[in-house]
ROLO-362059 format. One record per atom (N, C-alpha, C): residue number from 1; residue in one letter; x, z, y. Coordinates in steps of 0.02 Angstrom, whole numbers, padded with zeros to 5 digits. Layout:
# residues N
<NUM, A, <X, Z, Y>> ...
//
This chain:
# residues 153
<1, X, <-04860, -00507, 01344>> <1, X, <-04794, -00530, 01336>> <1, X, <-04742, -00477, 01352>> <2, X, <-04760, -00428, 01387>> <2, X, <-04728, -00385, 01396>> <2, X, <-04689, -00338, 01347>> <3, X, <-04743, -00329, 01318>> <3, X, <-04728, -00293, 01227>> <3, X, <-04680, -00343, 01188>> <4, X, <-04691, -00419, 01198>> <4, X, <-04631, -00454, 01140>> <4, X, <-04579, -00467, 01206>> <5, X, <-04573, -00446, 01254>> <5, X, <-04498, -00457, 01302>> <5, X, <-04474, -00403, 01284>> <6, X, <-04512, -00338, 01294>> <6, X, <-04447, -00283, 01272>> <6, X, <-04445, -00266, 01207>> <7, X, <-04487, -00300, 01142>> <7, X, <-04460, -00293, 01092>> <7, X, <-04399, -00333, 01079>> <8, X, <-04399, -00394, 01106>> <8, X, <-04348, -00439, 01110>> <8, X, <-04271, -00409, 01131>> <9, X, <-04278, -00386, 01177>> <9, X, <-04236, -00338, 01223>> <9, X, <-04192, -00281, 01174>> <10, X, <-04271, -00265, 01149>> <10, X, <-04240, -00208, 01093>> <10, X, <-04200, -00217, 01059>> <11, X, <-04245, -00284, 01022>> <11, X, <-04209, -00325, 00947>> <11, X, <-04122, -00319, 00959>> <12, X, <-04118, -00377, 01027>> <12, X, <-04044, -00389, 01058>> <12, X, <-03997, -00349, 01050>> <13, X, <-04042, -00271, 01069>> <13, X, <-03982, -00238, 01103>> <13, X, <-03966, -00198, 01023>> <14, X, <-04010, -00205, 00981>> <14, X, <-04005, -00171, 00903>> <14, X, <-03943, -00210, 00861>> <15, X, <-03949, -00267, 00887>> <15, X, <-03914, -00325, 00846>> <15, X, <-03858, -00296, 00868>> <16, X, <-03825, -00294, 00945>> <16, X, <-03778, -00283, 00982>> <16, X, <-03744, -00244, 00972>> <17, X, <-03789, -00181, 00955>> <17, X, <-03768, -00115, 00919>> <17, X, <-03727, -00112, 00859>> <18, X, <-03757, -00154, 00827>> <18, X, <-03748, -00181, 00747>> <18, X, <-03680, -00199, 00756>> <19, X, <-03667, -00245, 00772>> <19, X, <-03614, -00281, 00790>> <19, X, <-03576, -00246, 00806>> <20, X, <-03599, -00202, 00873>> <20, X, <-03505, -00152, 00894>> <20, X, <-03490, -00121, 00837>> <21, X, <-03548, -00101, 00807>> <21, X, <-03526, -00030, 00744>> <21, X, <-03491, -00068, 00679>> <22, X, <-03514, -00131, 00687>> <22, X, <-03491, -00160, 00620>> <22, X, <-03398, -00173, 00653>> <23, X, <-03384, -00204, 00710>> <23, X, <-03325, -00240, 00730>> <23, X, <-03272, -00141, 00743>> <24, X, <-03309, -00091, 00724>> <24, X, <-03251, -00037, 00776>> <24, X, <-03263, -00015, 00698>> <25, X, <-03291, -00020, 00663>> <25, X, <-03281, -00001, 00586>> <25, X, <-03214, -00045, 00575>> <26, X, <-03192, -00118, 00561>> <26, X, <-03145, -00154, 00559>> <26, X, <-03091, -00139, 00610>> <27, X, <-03134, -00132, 00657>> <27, X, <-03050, -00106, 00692>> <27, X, <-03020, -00010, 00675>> <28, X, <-03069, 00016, 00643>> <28, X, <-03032, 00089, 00602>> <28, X, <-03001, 00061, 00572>> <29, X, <-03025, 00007, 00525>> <29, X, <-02974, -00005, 00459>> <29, X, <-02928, -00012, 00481>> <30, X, <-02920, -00052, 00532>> <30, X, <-02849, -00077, 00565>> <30, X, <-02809, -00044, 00583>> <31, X, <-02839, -00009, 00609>> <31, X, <-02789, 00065, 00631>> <31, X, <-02777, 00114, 00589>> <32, X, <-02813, 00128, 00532>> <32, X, <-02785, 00162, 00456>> <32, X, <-02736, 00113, 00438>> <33, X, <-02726, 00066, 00444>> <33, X, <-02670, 00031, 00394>> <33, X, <-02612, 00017, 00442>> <34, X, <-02628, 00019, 00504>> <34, X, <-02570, 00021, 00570>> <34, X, <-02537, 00099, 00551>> <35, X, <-02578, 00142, 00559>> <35, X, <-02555, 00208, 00554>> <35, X, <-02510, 00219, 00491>> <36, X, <-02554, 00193, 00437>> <36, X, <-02496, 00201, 00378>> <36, X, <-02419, 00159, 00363>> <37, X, <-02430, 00104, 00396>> <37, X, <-02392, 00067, 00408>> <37, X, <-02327, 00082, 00450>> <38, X, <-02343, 00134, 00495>> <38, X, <-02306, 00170, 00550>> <38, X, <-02267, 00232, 00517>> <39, X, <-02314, 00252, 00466>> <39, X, <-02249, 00300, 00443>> <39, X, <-02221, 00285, 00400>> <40, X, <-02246, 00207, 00361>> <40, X, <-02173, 00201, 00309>> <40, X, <-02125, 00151, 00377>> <41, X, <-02139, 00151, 00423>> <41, X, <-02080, 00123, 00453>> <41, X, <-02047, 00161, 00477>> <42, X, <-02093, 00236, 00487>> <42, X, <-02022, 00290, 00525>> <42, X, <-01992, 00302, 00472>> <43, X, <-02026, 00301, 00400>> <43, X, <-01985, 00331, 00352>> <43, X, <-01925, 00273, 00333>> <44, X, <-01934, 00216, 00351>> <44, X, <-01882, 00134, 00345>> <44, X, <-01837, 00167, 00399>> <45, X, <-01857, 00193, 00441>> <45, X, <-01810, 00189, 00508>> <45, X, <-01761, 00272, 00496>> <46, X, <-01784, 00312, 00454>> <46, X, <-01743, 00357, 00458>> <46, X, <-01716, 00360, 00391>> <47, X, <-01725, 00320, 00335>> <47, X, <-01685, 00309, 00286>> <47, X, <-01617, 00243, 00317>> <48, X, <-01647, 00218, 00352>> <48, X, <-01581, 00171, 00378>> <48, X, <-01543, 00197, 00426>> <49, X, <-01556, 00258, 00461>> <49, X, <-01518, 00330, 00514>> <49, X, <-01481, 00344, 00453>> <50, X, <-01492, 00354, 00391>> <50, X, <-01457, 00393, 00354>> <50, X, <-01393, 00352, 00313>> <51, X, <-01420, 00300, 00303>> <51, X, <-01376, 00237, 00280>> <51, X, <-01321, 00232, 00321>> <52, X, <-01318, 00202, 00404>> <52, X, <-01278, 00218, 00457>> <52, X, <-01225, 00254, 00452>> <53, X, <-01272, 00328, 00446>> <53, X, <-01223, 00369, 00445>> <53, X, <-01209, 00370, 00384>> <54, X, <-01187, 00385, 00329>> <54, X, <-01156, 00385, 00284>> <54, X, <-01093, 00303, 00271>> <55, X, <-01116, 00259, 00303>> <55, X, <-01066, 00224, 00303>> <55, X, <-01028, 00222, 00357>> <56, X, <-01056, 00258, 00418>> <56, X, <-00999, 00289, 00458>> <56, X, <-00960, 00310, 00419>> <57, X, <-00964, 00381, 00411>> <57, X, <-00921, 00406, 00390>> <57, X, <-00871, 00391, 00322>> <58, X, <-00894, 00358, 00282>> <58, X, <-00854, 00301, 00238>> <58, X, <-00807, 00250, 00261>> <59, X, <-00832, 00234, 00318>> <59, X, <-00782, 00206, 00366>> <59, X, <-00725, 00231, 00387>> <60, X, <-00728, 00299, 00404>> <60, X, <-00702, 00351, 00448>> <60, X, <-00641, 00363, 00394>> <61, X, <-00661, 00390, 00316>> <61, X, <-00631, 00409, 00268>> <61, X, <-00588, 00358, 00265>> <62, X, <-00606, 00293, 00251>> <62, X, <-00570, 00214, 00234>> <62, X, <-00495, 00220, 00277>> <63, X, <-00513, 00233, 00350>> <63, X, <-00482, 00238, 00407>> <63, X, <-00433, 00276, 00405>> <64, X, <-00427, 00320, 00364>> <64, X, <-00403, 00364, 00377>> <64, X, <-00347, 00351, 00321>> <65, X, <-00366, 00341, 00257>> <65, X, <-00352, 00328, 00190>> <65, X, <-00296, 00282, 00226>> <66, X, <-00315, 00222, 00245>> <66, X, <-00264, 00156, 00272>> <66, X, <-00211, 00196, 00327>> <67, X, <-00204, 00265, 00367>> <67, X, <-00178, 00275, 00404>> <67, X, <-00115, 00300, 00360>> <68, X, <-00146, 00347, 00328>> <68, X, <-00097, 00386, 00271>> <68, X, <-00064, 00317, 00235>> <69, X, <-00099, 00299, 00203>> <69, X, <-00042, 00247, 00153>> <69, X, <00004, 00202, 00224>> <70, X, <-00040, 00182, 00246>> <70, X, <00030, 00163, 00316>> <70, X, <00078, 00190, 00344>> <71, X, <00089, 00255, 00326>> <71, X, <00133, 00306, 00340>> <71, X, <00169, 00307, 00283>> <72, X, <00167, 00338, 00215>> <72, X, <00179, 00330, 00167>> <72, X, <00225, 00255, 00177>> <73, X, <00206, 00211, 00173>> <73, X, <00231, 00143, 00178>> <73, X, <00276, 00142, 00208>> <74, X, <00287, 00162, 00265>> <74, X, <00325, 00136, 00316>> <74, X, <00383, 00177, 00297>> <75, X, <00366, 00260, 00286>> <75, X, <00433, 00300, 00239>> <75, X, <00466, 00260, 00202>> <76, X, <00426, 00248, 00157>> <76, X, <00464, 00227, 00101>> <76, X, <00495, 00143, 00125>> <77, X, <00480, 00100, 00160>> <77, X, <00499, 00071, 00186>> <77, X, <00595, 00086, 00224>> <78, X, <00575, 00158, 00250>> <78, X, <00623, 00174, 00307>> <78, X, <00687, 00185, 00259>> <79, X, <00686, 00228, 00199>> <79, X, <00706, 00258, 00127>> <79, X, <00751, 00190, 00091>> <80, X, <00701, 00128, 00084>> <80, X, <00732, 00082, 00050>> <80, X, <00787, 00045, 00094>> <81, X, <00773, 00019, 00164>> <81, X, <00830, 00012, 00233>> <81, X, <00882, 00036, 00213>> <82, X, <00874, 00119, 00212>> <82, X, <00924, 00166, 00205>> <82, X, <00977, 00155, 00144>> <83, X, <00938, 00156, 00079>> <83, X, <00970, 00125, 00030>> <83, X, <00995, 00071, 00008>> <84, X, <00975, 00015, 00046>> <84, X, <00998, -00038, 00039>> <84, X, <01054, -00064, 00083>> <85, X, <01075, -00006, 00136>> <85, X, <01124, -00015, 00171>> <85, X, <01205, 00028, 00104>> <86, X, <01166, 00092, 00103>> <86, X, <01218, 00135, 00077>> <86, X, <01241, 00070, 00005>> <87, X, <01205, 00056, -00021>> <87, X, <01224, 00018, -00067>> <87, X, <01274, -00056, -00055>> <88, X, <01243, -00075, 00003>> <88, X, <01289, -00130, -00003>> <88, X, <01362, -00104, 00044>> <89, X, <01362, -00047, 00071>> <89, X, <01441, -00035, 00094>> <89, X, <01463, -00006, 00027>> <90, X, <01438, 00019, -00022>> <90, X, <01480, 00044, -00086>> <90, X, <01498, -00003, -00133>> <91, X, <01446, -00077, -00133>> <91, X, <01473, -00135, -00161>> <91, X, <01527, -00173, -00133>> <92, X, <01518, -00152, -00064>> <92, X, <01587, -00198, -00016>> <92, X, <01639, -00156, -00023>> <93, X, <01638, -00082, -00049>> <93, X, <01704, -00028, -00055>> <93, X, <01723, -00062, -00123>> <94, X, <01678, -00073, -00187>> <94, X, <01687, -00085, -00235>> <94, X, <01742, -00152, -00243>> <95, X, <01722, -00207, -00206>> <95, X, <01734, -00266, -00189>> <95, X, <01824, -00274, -00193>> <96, X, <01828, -00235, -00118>> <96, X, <01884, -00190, -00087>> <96, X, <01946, -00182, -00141>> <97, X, <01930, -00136, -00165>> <97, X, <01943, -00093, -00239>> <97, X, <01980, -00132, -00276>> <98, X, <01928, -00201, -00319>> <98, X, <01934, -00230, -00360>> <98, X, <02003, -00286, -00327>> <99, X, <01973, -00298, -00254>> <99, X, <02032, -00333, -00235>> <99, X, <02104, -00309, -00240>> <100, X, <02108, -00258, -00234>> <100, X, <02176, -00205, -00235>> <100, X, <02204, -00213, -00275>> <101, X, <02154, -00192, -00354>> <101, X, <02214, -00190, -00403>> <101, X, <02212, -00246, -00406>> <102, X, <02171, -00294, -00391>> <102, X, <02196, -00368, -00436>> <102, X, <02256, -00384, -00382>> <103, X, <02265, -00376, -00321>> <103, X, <02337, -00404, -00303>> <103, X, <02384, -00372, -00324>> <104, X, <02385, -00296, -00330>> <104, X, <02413, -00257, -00371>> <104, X, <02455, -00286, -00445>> <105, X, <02387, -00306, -00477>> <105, X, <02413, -00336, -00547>> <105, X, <02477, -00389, -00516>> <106, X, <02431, -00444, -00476>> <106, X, <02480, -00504, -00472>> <106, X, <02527, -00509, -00443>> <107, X, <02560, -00441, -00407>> <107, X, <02607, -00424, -00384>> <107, X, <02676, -00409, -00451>> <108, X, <02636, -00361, -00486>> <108, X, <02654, -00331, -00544>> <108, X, <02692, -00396, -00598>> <109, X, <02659, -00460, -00602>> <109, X, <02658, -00485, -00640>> <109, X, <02693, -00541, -00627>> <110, X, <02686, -00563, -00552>> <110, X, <02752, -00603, -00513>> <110, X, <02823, -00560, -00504>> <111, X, <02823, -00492, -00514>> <111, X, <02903, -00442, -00506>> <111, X, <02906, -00405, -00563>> <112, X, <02936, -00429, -00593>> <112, X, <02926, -00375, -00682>> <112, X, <02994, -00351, -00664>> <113, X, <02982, -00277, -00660>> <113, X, <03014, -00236, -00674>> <113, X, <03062, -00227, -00742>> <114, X, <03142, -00197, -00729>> <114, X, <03192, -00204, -00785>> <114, X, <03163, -00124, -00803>> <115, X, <03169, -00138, -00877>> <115, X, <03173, -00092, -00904>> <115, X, <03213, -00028, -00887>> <116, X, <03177, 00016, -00870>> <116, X, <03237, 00073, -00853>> <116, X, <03239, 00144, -00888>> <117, X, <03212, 00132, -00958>> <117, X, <03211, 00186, -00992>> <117, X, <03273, 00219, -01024>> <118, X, <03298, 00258, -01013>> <118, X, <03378, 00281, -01047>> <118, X, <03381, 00324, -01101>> <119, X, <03432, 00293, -01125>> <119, X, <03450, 00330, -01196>> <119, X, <03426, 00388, -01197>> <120, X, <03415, 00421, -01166>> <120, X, <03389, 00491, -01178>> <120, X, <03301, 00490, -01199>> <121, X, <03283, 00439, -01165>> <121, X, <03193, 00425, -01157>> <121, X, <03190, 00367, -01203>> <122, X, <03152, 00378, -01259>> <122, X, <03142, 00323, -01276>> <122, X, <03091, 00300, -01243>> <123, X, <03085, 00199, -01264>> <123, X, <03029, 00164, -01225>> <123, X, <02968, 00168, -01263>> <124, X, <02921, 00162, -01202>> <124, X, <02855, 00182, -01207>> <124, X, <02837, 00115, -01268>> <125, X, <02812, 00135, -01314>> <125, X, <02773, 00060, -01340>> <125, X, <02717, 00022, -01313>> <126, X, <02726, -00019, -01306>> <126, X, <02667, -00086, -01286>> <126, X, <02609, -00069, -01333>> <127, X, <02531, -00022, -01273>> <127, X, <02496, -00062, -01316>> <127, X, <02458, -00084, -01311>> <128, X, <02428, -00136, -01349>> <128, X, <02393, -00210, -01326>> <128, X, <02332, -00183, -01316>> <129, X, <02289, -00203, -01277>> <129, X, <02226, -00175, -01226>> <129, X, <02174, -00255, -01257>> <130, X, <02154, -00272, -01290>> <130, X, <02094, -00335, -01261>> <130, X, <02062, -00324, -01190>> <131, X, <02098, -00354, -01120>> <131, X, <02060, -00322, -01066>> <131, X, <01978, -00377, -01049>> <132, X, <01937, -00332, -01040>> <132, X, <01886, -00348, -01043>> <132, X, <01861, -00380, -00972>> <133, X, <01894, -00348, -00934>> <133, X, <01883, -00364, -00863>> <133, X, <01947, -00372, -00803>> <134, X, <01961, -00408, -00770>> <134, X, <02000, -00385, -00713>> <134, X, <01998, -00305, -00700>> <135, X, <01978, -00273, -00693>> <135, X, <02001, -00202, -00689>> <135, X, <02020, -00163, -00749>> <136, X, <01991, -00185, -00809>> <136, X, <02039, -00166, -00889>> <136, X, <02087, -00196, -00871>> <137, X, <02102, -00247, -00857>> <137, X, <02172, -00291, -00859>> <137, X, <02219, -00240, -00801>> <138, X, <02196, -00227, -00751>> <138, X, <02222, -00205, -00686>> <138, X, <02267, -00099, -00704>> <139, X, <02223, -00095, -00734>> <139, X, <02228, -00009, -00771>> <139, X, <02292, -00021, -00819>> <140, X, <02267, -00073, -00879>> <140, X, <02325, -00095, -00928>> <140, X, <02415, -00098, -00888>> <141, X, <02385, -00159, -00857>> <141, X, <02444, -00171, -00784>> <141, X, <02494, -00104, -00792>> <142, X, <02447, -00050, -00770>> <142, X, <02497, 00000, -00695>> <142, X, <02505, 00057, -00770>> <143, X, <02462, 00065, -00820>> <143, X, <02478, 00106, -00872>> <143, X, <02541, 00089, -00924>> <144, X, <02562, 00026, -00907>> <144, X, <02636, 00019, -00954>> <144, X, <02687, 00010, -00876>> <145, X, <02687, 00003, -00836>> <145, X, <02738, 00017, -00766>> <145, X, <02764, 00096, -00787>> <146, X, <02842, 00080, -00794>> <146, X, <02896, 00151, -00782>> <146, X, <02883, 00182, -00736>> <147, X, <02877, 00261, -00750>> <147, X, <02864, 00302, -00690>> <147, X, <02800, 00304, -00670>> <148, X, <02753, 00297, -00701>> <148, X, <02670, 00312, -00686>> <148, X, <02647, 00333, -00740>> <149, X, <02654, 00282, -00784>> <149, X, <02604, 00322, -00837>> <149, X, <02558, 00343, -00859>> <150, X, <02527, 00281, -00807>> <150, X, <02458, 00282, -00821>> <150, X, <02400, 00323, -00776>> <151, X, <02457, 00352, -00719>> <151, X, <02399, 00415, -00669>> <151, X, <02403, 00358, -00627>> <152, X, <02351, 00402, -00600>> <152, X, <02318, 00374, -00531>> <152, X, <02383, 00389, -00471>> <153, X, <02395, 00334, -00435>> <153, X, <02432, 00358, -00384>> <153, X, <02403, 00401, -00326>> 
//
């Protein structure tokens, strides 16, 4: 019995053998496909380093882009203020103006002046204007008044 205990023994430890070599064969595979697996993930992991950065810096550009036109903006912002002031004191001069001659006219037109042209001067002829506006009308006005003649005082 001795001879079939340690053939037995043998058998066991053959089987056993079998077995590790068969189970560390499967675990190479495992680790060939871990291993390969590992460098398409460094290669995942440093194509997405590169992604990062490049939309950093797209960011950076964006950033920058929005700083400038915000500047830009705010000029031209500062520009239109500016002009929209100068403009409305030259519409309120205008205003002004228009008020003048028109009391002007209705001054003119409540005190009519006597004729004071003398035999020596003949009189100016009347001539008829279609005035188009209070200030045609206002020009017409002071351009037939004796003693102007139409200049600017």
């Amino acid at each position: 019995m001795s001879f079939s205990l340690g053939m037995i023994v043998e058998g066991s430890v053959a089987v056993l053998l079998a077995v590790t070599i068969g189970y560390c064969a499967i675990l190479n595979a495992r680790l060939k496909r871990l291993h390969s697996d590992r460098e398409t993930l460094g290669k995942m992991v440093g194509d997405l380093v590169q992604a990062t950065s490049l939309a950093n810096s797209a960011v950076m550009e964006l950033k920058t882009a929005a700083l400038e036109a915000d500047t830009k903006l705010n000029e031209r912002l500062e520009q239109a203020e500016k002009f929209e002031l100068e403009l409305s004191a030259q519409v309120a001069n205008g205003s002004q103006l228009i008020e003048k001659i028109a009391r002007i006219t209705a001054a003119a037109k409540a005190h009519p002046v006597a004729d004071m042209a003398t035999p020596t001067q003949p009189a100016k002829p009347v001539v008829e204007i279609e005035p188009q506006s209070r200030l045609h009308s206002a020009l017409q006005q002071l351009a037939m008044r004796p003693g102007i003649g139409g200049k600017a005082a």
